[in-house]
C-alpha positions in Angstrom: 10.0 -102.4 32.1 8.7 -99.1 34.4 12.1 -97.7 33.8 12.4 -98.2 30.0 9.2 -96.5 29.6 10.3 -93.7 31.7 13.1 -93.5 29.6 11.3 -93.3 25.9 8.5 -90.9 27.3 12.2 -88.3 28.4 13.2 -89.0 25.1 10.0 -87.9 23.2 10.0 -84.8 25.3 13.6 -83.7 24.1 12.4 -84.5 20.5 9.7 -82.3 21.2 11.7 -79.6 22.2 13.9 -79.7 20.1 11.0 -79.5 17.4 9.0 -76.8 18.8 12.5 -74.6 18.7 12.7 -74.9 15.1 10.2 -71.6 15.1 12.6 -69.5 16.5 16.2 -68.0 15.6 18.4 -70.7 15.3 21.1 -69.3 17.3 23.8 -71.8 15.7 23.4 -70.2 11.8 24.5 -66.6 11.2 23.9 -64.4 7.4 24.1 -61.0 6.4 22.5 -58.5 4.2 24.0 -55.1 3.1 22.3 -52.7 0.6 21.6 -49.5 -0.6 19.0 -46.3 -0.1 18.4 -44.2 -2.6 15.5 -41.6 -3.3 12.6 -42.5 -5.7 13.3 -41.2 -9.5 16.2 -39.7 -8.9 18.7 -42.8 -7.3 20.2 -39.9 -4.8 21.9 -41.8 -1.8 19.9 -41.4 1.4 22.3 -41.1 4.5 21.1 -41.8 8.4 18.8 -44.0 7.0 17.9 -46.5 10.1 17.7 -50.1 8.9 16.4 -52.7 11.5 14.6 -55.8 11.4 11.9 -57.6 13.2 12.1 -59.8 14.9 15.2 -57.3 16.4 18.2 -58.3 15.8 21.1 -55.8 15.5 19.9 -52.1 14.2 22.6 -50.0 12.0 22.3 -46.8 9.8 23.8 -45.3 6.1 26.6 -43.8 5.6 27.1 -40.6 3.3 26.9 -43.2 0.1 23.6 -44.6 1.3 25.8 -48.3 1.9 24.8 -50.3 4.9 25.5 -53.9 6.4 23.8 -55.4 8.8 25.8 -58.6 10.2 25.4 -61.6 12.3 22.1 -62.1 11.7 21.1 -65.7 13.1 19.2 -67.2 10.3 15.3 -66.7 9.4 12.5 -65.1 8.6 12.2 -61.7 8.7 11.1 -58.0 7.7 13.6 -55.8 6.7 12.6 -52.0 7.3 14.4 -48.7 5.9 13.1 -45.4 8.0 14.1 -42.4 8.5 12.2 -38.8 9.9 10.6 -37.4 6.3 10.4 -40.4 4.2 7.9 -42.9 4.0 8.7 -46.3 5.7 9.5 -49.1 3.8 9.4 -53.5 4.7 11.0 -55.9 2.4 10.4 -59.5 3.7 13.7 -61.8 3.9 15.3 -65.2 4.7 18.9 -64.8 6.3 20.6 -68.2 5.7 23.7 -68.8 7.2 26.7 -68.3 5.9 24.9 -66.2 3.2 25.0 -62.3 2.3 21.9 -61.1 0.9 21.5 -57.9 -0.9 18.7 -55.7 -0.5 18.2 -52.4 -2.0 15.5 -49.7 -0.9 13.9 -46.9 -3.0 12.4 -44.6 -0.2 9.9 -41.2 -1.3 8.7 -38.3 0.6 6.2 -38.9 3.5 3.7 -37.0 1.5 4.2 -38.6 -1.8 0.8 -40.0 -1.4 -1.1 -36.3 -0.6 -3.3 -35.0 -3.1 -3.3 -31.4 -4.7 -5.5 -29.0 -3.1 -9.2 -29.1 -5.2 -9.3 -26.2 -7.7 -10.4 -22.8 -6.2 -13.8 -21.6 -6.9 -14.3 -17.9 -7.7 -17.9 -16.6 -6.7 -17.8 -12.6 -5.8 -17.6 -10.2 -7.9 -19.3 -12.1 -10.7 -17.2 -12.2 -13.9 -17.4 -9.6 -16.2 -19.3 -7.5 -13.3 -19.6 -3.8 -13.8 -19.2 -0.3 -12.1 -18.1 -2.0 -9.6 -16.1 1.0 -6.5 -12.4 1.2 -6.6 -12.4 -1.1 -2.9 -13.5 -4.5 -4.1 -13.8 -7.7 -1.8 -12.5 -11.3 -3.8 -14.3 -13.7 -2.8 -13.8 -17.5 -3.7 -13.9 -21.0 -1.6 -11.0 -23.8 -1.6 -10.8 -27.6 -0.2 -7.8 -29.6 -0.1 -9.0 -33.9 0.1 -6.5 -34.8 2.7 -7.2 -31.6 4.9 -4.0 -29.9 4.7 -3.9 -26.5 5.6 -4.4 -24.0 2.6 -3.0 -20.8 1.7 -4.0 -18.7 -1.6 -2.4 -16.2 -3.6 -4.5 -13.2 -5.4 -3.2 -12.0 -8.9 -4.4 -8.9 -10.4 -4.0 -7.3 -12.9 -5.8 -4.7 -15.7 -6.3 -4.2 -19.6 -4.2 -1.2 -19.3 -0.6 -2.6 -18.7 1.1 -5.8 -17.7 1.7 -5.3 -14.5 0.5 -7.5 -11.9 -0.2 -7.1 -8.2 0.6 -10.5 -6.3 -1.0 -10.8 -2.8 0.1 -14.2 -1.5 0.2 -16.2 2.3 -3.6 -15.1 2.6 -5.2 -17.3 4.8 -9.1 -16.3 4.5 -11.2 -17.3 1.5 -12.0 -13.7 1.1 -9.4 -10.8 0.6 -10.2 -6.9 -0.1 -8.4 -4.7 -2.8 -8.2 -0.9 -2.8 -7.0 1.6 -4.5 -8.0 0.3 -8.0 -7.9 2.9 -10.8 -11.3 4.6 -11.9 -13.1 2.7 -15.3 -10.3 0.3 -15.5 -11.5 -3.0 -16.4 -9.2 -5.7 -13.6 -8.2 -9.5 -14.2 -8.5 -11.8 -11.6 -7.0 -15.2 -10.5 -6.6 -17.6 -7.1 -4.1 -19.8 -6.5 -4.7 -22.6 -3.7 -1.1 -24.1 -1.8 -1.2 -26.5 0.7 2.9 -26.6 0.8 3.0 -29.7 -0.3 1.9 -30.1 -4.3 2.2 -27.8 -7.2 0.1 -25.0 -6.2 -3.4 -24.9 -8.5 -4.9 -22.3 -10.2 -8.8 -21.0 -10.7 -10.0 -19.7 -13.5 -9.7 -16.2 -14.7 -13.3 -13.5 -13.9 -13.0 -10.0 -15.1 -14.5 -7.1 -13.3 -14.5 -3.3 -14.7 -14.7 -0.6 -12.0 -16.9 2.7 -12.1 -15.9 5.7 -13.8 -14.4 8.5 -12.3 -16.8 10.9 -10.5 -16.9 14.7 -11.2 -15.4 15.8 -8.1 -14.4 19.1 -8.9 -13.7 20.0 -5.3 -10.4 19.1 -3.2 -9.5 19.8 0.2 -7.2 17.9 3.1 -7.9 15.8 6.5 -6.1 14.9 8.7 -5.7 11.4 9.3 -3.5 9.8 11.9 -1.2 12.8 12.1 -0.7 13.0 8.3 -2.9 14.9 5.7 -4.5 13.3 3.5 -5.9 14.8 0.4 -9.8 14.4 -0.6 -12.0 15.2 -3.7 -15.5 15.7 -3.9 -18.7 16.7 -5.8 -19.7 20.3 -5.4 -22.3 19.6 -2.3 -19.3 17.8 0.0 -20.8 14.9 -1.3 -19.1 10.8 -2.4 -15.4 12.4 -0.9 -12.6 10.4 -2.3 -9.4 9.9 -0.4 -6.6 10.6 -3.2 -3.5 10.0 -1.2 -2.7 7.4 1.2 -2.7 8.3 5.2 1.2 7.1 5.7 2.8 10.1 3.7 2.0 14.2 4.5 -0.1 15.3 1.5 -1.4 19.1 1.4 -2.0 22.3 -0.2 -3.6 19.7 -3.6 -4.0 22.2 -6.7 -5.8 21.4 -9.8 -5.0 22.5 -13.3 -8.1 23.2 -15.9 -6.4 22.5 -18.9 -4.8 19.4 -18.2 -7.2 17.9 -14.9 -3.7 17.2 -12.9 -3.3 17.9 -9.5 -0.3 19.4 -8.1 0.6 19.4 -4.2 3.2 19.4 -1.4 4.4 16.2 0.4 6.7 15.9 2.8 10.0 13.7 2.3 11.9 13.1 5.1 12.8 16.5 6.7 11.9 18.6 3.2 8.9 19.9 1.6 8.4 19.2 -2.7 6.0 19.5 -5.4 3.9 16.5 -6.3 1.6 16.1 -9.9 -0.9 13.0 -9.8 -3.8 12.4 -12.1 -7.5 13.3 -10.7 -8.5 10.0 -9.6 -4.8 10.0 -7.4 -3.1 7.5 -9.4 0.7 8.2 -11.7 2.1 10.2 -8.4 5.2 11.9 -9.4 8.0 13.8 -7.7 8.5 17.2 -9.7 11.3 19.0 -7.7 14.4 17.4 -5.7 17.1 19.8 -6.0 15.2 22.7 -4.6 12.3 22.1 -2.4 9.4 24.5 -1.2 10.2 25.9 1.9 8.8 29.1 3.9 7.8 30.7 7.2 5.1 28.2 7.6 4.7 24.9 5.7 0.7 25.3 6.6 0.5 28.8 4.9 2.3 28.1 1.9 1.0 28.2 -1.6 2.0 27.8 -5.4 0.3 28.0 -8.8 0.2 26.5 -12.2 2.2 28.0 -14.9 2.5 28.0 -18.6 -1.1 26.3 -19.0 -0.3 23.1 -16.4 3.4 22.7 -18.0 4.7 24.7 -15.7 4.7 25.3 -11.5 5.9 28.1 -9.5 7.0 27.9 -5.9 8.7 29.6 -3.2 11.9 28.9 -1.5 12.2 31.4 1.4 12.8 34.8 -0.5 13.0 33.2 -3.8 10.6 32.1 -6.3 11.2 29.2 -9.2 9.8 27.8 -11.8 10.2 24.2 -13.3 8.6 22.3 -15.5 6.2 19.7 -14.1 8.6 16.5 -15.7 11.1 17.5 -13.1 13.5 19.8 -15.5 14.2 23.7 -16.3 14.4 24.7 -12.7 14.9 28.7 -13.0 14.9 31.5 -10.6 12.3 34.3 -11.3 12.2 36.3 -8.8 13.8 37.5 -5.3 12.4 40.0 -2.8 14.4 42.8 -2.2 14.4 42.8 1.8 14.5 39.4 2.3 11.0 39.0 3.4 9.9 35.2 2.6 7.7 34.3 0.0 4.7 32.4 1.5 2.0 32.3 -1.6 1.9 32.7 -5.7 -0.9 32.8 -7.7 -0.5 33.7 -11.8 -3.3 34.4 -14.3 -2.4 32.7 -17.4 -4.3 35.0 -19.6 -2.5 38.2 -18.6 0.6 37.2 -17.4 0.3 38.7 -13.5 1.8 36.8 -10.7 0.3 38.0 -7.3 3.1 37.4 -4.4 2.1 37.5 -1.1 5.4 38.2 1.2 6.1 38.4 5.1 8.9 38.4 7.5 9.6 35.3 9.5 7.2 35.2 11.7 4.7 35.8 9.2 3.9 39.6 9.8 4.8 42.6 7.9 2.8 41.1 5.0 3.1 42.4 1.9 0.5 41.6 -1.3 1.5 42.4 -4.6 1.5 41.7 -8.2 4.6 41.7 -11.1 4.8 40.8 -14.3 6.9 38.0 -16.1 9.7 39.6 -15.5 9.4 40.9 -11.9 8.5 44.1 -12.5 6.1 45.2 -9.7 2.7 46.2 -10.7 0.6 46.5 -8.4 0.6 46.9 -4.3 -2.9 45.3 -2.7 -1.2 45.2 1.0 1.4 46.6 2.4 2.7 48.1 5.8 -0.9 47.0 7.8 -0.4 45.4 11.0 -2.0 41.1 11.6 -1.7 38.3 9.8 -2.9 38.2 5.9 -2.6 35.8 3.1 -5.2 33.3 0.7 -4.2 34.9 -2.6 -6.2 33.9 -5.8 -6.6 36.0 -9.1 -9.6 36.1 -10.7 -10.1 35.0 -14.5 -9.8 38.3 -16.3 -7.1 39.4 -13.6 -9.0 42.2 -12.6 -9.7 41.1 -9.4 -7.5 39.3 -6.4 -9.4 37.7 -3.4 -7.6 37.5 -0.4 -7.9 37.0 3.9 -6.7 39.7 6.6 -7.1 39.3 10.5 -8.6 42.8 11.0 -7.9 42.8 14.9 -4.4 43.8 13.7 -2.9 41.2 15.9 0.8 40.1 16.0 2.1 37.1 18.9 4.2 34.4 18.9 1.8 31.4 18.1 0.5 33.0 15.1 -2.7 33.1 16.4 -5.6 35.4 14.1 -8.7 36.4 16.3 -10.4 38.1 13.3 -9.4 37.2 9.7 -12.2 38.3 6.7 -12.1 37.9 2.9 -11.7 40.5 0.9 -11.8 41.3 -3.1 -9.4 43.6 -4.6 -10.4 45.5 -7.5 -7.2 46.5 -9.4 -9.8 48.9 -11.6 -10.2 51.3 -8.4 -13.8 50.2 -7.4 -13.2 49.3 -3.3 -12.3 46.7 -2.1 -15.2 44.7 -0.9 -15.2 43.1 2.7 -16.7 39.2 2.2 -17.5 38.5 5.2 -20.0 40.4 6.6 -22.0 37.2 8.0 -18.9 35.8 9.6 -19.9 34.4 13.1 -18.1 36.5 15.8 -15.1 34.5 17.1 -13.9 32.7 14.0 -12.1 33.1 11.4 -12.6 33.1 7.6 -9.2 31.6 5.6 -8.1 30.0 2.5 -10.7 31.6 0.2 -10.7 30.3 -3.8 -12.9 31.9 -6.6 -15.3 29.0 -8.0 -14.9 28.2 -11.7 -18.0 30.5 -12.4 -16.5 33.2 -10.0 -20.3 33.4 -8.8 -19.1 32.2 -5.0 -16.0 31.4 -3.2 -14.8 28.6 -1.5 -13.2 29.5 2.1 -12.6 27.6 5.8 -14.0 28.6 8.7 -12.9 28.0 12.2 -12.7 29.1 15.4 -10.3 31.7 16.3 -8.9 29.3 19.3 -6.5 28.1 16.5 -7.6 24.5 17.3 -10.8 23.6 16.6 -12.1 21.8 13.7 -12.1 23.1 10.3 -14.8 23.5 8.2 -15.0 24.8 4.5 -18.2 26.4 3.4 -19.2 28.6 0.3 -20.5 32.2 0.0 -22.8 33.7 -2.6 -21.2 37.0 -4.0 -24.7 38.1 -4.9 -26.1 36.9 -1.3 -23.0 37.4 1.5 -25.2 36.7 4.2 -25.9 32.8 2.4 -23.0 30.3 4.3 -23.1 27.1 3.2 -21.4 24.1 4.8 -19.7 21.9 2.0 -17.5 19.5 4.3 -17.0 19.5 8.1 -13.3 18.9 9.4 -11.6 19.6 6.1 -9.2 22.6 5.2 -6.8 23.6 2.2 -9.8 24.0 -0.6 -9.5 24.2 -4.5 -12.3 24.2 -6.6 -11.4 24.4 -10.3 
């Protein structure tokens, strides 16, 4: 009895067994499932596609179709999953039965199909529709993004004037600076936030007009980081406006009366040309190409306005052109007769004279002169004196031509002058008058320019050590002991 017992209590454990196993694979029934990936909307294939299942039982990936089979698969429950590096996961539940091929098909989307848009950018500085506003103006807005994605913004700008836009993009800040905005121009502004993942989304459009041009009547040159840079500013030295940007050369800046241009030498590449730009610096145009201005010394050269701002004369070592200040008509007027150089022009447009101011080439055996139209000399201001000379600059009437001498007489290699004064020649026989009387003792007085009323002159003075800083000042013909400073470390004057 003992033993049967024994017997049914081992044969209720087997049975038990055998039940409890009924949970797990069953090893003895094998199925299949094969399928397809494909992208979301557009049904493209998806290949390396790794499709496994849990619990794990065999693991394979797509071919170049998207196609896979997964095979002897003991029978089931189980979770199907499609992944792949990029995509968003995806679980399809199954039941392998044996002896039975299911298909399964997954539709897998970018792991960032479920980020949001960056919010709309918010534009706060300068105000819309803000006014006289400086030609440097900082753009200031904020931007968010609701899953914290890293933002980028793009600036657009543009003004009433024309349909260009300027496109600053990959700015990181919420704040970005613009310069070199035109003078009562009234600008268009818009910010665009990315976060590289969605569309990129705009901000509204503010408006901002910037202030007139100042009357800066005065232009000179600085030099900044090796290059010269040309300046205007009000009669007293005073708001100085950099007109040309510090990467290119810029020098010798000439204004024209009739037409408010400005006219000056840059340098490209290894050559010197003639530049026009409007007064606020902006429409920079190339005038000559085939001929450029060259000379003894690039620092001492000069050229003048011609057939009332149409025109521009220039030197090219012993000759002197003319062209017309679109870049055409390129003519020869005049060539010196020893082959000195020709280092500085000046014409009156009223009467027609051209002063000429020539010298060998190492600047000496200067010769100051006038002609007429056609070459013709008329008059001879300088001529067989020893030193350095130059700074030419008719008067209105033409009766009168201002212009520097070194009156040490002194001639060496660095073209160093230890004594140089302003002068006015009268070409009516009065003498001629000697400036600068008040001139501190060691410096040098250079680069002198009638002002538009002719009541004072416009100069640089500097030490004689030839390299100390430049300053230009102003004398009062009826007072040539009153020097005023106008602006410290500047050089190369005009004052029209």
């Amino acid at each position: 009895m003992i033993r049967c017992i024994n017997t049914v209590v081992r044969i209720m454990m087997v049975l038990g067994v055998v039940s409890c196993s009924e949970d797990t694979i069953d090893v003895e029934g094998l199925g299949s499932v094969q399928g397809r990936v494909v992208k979301v909307g557009t049904n493209e294939p998806l290949e390396n596609v790794k499709i496994s299942t849990n619990p794990g039982s065999s693991t394979v990936f797509t071919n170049a179709e998207g196609f896979y089979v997964l095979e002897n698969i003991p029978s089931g429950d189980y979770s199907l999953a499609a992944q792949k590096e990029g995509l968003l996961a995806v679980f399809e539940g199954i039941t392998i039965i044996p002896d039975v091929e299911l298909e399964v098909v997954f539709e897998m989307d970018v792991e960032t199909a479920g980020n949001r848009p960056p919010d709309t950018p918010v534009l706060f500085t300068p105000n819309d529709n803000a006014q006289d506003l400086p030609v440097e103006v900082q753009l200031v807005w904020s931007g968010n993004d609701p899953d914290e994605d890293t933002l980028t913004y793009t600036v657009s700008l543009r003004n009433e004037d024309n349909d260009t836009v300027e496109v600053y993009d990959a700015i990181t800040d919420t704040a970005f600076t613009v310069s070199g905005l035109l003078y009562g121009t009234k600008y268009f502004w818009q910010v665009s936030s990315n976060d590289a993942i969605n569309t990129a989304v705009n901000s509204s459009v503010f408006a901002f007009t910037t202030t007139n041009l100042p009357n800066n009547r005065v232009i000179f040159t600085r030099l900044e980081a090796g290059n010269s840079v040309i300046y205007s500013a009000d009669e007293n030295g005073e708001s100085p406006i950099a007109l040309t940007a510090s990467s290119k050369n810029s020098f010798r800046p000439r204004r024209n009366p009739s037409t408010g241009q400005i006219a000056f030498l840059q340098s490209v590449g290894s050559q010197t040309h003639l530049f026009t730009m409007n007064a606020d610096g902006s429409e920079v145009k190339q005038v000559t190409s085939q001929v450029g201005v060259s000379g003894f010394n690039l620092e001492e050269i000069d050229f003048s306005w011609d057939a009332n701002g149409s025109k521009l004369l220039f030197p090219n070592q012993d000759k002197l052109y003319t062209i017309n200040t679109t870049g055409s008509g390129l003519q020869l007027v005049y060539q010196t007769s020893n082959g000195n150089l020709i280092t500085e022009v000046d014409k009156n447009e009223s009467t027609g004279l051209i002063a000429l101011k020539t010298n060998d080439l190492d600047g000496y055996n200067v010769e100051i002169f006038t002609i007429n139209t056609s070459g013709v000399l008329q008059n001879t201001v300088i001529s067989g004196l020893p030193g350095a000379a130059g700074g030419i600059d008719l008067s209105i009437n033409g009766s009168q031509l201002l212009y520097t001498r070194d009156i040490s007489g002194s001639e060496n290699a660095t073209y160093r002058r230890l004594d140089s004064h302003i002068f006015i020649h009268n070409f009516n026989g009065d003498p001629t008058t000697d400036v600068s009387i008040n001139k501190p003792a060691g410096t040098n007085d250079l680069d002198a320019r009638y002002a538009p009323n002719e009541a004072s002159i416009i100069y640089v003075n500097t030490s004689n050590d030839g390299i100390s800083t430049k300053r230009i000042q102003t004398i009062q013909l009826s007072d040539m002991l009153d020097r005023q400073l106008v602006v410290q470390n500047a050089m190369m004057p005009d004052w029209e």
